[in-house]
PATI-786450 format. One line per 8 residues: number of its first residue (from 0); their letters; for each residue x, y, z of C-alpha. Coordinates in Angstrom, 2 decimals, padded with zeros to 5 digits. Layout:
// residues N
NUM = a = X/Y/Z  ...
This chain:
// residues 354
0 = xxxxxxxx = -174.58/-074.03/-113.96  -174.51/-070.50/-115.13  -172.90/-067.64/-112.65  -172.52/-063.92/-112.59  -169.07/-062.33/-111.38  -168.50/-059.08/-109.26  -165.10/-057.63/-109.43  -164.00/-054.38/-107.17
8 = xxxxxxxx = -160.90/-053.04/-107.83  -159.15/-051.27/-105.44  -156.06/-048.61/-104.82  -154.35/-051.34/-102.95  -156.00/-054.30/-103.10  -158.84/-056.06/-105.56  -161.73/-058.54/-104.90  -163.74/-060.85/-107.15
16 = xxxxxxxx = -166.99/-062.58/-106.16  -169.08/-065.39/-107.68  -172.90/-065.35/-107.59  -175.41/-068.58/-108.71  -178.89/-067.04/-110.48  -180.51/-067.33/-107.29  -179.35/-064.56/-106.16  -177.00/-066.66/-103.97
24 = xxxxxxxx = -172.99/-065.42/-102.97  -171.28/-068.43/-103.87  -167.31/-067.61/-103.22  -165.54/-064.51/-102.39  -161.50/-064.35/-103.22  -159.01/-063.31/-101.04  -157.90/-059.82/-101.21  -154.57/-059.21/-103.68
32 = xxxxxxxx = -152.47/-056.30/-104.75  -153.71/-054.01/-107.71  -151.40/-053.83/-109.77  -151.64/-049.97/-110.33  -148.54/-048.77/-111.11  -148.07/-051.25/-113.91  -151.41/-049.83/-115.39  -154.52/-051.43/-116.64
40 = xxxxxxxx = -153.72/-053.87/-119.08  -151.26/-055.85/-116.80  -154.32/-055.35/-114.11  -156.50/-056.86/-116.62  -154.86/-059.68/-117.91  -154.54/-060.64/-113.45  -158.32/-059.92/-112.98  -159.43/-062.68/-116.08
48 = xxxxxxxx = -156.66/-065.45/-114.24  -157.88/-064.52/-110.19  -161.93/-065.16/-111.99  -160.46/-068.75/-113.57  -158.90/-069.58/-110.54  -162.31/-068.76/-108.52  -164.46/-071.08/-110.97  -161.99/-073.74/-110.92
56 = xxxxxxxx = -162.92/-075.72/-107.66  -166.52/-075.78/-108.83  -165.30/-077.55/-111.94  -166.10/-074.69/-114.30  -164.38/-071.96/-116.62  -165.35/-068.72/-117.99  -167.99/-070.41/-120.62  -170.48/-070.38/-117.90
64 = xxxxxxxx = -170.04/-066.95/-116.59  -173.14/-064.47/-118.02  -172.19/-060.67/-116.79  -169.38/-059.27/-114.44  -170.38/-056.37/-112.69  -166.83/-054.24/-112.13  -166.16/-051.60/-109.61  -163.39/-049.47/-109.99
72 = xxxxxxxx = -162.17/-045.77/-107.58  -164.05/-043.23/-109.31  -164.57/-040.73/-111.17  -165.39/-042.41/-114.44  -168.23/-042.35/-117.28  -170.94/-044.41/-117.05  -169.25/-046.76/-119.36  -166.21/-047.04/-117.16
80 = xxxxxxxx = -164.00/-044.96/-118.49  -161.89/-043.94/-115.81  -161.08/-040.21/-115.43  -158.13/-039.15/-113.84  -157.78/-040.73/-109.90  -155.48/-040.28/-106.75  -156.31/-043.75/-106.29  -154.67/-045.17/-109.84
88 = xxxxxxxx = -151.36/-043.61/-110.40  -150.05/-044.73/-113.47  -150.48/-042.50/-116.22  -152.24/-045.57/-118.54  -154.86/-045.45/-116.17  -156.04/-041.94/-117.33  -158.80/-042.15/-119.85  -158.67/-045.89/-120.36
96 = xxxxxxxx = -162.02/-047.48/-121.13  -161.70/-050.09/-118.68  -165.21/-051.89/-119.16  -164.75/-052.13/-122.52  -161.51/-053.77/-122.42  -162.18/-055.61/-119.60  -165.26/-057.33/-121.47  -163.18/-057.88/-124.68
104 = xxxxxxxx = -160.64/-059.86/-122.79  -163.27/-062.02/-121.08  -165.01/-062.53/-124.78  -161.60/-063.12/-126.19  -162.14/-066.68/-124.47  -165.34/-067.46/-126.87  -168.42/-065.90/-125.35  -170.05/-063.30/-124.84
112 = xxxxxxxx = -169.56/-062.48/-121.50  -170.82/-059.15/-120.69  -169.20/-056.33/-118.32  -170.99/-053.69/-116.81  -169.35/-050.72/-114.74  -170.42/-048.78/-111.36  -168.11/-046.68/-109.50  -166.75/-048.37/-106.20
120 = xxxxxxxx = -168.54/-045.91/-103.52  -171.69/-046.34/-105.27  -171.08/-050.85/-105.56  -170.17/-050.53/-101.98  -173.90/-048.92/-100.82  -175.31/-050.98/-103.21  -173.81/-054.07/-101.05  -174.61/-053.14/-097.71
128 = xxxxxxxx = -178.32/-052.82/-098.83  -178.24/-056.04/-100.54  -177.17/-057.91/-098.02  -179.03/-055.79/-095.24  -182.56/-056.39/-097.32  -181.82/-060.00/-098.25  -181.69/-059.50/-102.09  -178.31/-061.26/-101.92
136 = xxxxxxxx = -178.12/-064.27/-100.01  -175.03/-065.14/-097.94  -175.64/-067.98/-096.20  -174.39/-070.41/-098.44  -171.38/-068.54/-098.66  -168.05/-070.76/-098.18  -166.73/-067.07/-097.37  -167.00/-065.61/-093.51
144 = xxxxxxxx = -170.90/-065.28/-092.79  -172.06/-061.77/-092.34  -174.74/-060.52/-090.11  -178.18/-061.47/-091.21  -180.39/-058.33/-091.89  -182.72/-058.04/-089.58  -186.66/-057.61/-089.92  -186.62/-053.74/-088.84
152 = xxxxxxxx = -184.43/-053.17/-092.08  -186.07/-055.25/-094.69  -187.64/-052.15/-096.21  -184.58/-050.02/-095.85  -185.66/-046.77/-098.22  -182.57/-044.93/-098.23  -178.93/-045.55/-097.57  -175.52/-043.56/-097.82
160 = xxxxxxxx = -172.41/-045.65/-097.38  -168.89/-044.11/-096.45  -165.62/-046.14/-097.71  -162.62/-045.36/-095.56  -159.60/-047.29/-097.59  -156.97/-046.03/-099.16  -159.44/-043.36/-100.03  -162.85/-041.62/-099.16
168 = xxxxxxxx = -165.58/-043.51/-101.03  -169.14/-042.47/-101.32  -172.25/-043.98/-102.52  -176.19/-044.22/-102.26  -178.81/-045.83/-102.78  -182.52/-045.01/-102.55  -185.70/-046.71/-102.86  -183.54/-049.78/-103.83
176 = xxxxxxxx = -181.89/-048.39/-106.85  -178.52/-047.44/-106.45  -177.90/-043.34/-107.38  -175.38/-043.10/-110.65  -176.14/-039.68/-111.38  -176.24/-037.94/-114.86  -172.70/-038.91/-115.66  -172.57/-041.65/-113.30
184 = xxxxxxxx = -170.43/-039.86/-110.60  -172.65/-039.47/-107.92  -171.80/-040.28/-104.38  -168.15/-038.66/-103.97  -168.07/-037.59/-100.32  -164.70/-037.85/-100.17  -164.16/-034.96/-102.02  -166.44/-032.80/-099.84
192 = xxxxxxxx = -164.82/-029.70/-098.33  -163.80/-029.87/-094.28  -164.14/-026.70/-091.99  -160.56/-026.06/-090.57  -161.41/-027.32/-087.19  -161.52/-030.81/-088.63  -157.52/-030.81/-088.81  -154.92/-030.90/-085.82
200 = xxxxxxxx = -152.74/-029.43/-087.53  -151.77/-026.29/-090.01  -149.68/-029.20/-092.27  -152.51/-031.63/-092.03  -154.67/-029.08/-093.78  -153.00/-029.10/-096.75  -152.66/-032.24/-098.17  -153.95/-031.94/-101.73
208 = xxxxxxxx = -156.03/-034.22/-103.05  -157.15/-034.52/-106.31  -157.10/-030.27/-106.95  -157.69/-028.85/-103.85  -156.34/-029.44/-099.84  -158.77/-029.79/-096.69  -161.30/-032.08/-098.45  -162.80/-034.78/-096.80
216 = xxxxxxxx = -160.55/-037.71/-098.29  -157.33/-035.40/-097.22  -158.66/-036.19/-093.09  -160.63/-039.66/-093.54  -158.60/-042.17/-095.64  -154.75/-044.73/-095.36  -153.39/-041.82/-097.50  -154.60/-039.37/-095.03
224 = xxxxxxxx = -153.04/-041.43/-092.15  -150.17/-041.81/-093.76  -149.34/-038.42/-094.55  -150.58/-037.22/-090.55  -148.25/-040.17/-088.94  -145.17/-039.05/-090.66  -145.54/-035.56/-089.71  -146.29/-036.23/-085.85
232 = xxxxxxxx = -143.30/-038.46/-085.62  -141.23/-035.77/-086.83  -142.42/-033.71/-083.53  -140.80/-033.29/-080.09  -143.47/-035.04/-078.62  -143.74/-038.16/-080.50  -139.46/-038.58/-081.02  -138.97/-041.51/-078.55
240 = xxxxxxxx = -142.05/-043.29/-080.19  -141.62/-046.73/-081.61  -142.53/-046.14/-085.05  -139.43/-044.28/-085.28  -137.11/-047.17/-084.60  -138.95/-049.34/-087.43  -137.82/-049.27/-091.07  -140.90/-049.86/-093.16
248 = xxxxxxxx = -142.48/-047.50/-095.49  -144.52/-044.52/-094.21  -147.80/-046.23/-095.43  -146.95/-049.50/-093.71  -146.68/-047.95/-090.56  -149.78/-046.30/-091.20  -151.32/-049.70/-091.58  -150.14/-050.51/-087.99
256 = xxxxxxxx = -152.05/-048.18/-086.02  -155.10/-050.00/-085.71  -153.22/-052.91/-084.07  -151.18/-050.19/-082.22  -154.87/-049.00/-080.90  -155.80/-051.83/-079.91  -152.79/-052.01/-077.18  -153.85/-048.66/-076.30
264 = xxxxxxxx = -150.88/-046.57/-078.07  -151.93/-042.86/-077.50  -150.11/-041.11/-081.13  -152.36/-044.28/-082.75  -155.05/-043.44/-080.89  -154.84/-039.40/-081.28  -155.02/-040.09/-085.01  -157.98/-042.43/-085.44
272 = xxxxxxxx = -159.68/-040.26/-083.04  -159.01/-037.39/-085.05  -160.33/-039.29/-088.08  -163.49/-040.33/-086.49  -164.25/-036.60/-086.09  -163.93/-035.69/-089.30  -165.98/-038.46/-091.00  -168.46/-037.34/-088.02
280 = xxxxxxxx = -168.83/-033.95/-089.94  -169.21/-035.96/-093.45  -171.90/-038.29/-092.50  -173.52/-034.87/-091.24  -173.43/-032.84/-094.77  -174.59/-036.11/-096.51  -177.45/-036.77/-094.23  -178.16/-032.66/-094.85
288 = xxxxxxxx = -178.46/-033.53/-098.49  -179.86/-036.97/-098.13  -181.78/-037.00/-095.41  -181.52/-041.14/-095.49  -182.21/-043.74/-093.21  -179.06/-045.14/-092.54  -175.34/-043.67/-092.86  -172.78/-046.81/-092.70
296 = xxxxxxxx = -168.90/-046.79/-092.57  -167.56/-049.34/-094.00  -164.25/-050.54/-095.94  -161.03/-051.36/-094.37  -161.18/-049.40/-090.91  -163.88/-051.78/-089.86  -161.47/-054.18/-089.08  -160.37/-052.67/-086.07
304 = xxxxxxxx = -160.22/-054.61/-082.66  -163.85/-054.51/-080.85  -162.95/-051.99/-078.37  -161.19/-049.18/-081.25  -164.25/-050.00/-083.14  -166.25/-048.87/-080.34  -164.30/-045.90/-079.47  -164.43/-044.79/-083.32
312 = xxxxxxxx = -168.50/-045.17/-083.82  -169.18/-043.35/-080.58  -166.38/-040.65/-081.86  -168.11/-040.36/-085.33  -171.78/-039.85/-083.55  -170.84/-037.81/-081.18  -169.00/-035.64/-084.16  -171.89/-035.56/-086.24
320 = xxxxxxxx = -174.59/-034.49/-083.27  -172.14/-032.09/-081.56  -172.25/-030.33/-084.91  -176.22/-030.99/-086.11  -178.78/-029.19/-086.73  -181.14/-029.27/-083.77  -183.63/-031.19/-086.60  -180.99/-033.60/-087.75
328 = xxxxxxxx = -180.14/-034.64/-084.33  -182.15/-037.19/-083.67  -182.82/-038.69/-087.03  -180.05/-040.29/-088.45  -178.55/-044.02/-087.78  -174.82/-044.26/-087.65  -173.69/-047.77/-088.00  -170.59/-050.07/-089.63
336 = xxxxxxxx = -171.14/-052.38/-092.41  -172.24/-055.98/-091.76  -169.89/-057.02/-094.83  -166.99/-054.73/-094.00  -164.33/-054.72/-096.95  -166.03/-056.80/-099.03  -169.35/-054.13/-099.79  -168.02/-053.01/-102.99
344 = xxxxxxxx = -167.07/-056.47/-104.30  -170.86/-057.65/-103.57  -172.39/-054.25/-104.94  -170.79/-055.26/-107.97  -172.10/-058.76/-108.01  -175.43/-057.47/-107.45  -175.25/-054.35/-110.08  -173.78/-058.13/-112.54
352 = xx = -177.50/-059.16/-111.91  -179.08/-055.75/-112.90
């Protein structure tokens, strides 16, 4: 049996998932660390053993794999070479024609597998409207069952998906083709420009990202967080709180405040609601340009307890309308993802089949 591979890499973490010709998801891996400061060919040599390990239990190797669709953080060429990226540190990683390589190392094994490359914003929409319009088919997935589409969005025209991760991640897609754009950059919302209201603080403002402060990515993303949690617990008013007391790494303790939410901590609290705010104002200027049927948020802050994930989405909506044109009030749909995290992993599965 014959299958098609989807790999997303991330700034933190990576993903690989195994479709059948059908059109069927088949497996999706556990999440594991990029390894991004050792650089790409370390990361590559990992991605080719996590796809054998993935075949093995269905008593097959690479010989039966046909195309790997491979998502990486953005910007790159069309042919996935990766310009430089907050999101992948080491210098190796600038300029380094990751498809390429990444399909000579799978053909190094004795056939022809071919790679193809999207950008990770732009896998991740093309996910969410797989799976939303049935074009991928999870049900036979041995990995956790996502929501079924339902009938109202079969004929979804016209999608914009929002990433929050370790970045900002954008991507589209419309009348069921997913937007590239001329150089195959299209969908960075992340990199969008915020009003200064969007930002507590004066120091919050002015966390550079890529080459210039107060963009979208510098409110809405882990690195964001991070950046905003270690400043507020160097205030008065947040001295006696008990992120102080713990010795972990500033992003680790960043990566507590959703649990910290969901026990109703109010500096955890203050700074997803913050967040929510700004992304409000993203989906806005995307939906300005887009004019789309759906706006999703997806990535890791979906993972939030039910009640933060509540609070969030109603913060986000009410961000986006309390800012609206009177004409874009009432037309846009604000929702999460119905496969969370793993959108940009299944994007690139289905862009595999393409």
């Amino acid at each position: 049996m014959s299958f098609y591979v989807g790999i997303d890499i991330g700034g933190t973490t990576s993903t690989i998932a195994l479709g059948a010709p059908s059109g069927d998801l088949v497996r999706i891996s556990e999440q594991f660390p990029t390894p991004t400061r050792e650089g790409p060919v370390q990361t590559i040599s990992l991605l080719v053993e996590k796809v054998n390990e993935l075949l093995l239990p269905l008593a097959t190797n690479l010989e039966d794999v046909v195309t790997v669709g491979l998502a990486s953080p953005g910007p790159a060429s069309q042919d996935g070479i990766l310009e430089p990226s907050p999101n992948l540190i080491a210098s190796d990683w600038r300029y380094f024609p990751m498809r390429a390589e990444l399909e000579k190392r799978f053909q190094s094994h004795g056939h022809a597998i071919r790679v193809r490359y999207i950008g990770d914003g732009q896998a991740a929409a093309l996910g969410e409207h797989a799976v939303r319009t049935g074009r991928i088919e999870t049900r036979r997935c041995d990995a956790p069952r996502f929501t079924p589409p339902t009938e109202e969005l079969l004929d979804l025209r016209s999608l914009f998906f929002l990433a929050v991760g370790t970045g900002l991640g954008g991507g589209e897609v419309r009348d069921g083709q997913v937007v590239r754009g001329r150089n195959g950059r299209a969908g960075h919302a992340g990199h969008l420009l915020l009003p200064q209201h969007a930002f507590r603080y004066e120091y919050d403002r002015h966390f550079r990202v890529g080459n210039t402060v107060s963009s979208a990515e510098s409110a809405v993303s882990l690195s964001a967080l991070t950046r905003q949690l270690s400043h507020r617990l160097s205030l008065p008013e947040w001295k006696h709180h008990p992120l102080n007391d713990v010795d972990l790494p500033a992003k680790e303790k960043a990566k507590s405040l959703r649990r910290l939410a969901a026990e109703s901590d109010p500096l955890a609290l203050e700074l997803l609601d913050d967040q929510a705010r700004a992304l409000g104002m993203v989906a806005l200027m995307v939906n300005y340009l887009g004019d789309h049927d759906l706006v999703v948020i997806g990535g890791g802050i979906c993972e939030m307890a039910e009640p933060v994930r509540r609070r969030y989405l109603e913060l986000v909506r009410r961000s986006y309308f309390d800012h609206a044109l009177d004409g874009f009030r009432d037309i846009c749909r604000i929702e999460y993802s119905v496969v969370g995290d793993n959108a940009s992993v299944i994007g690139a599965l289905a862009f595999a089949y393409d």
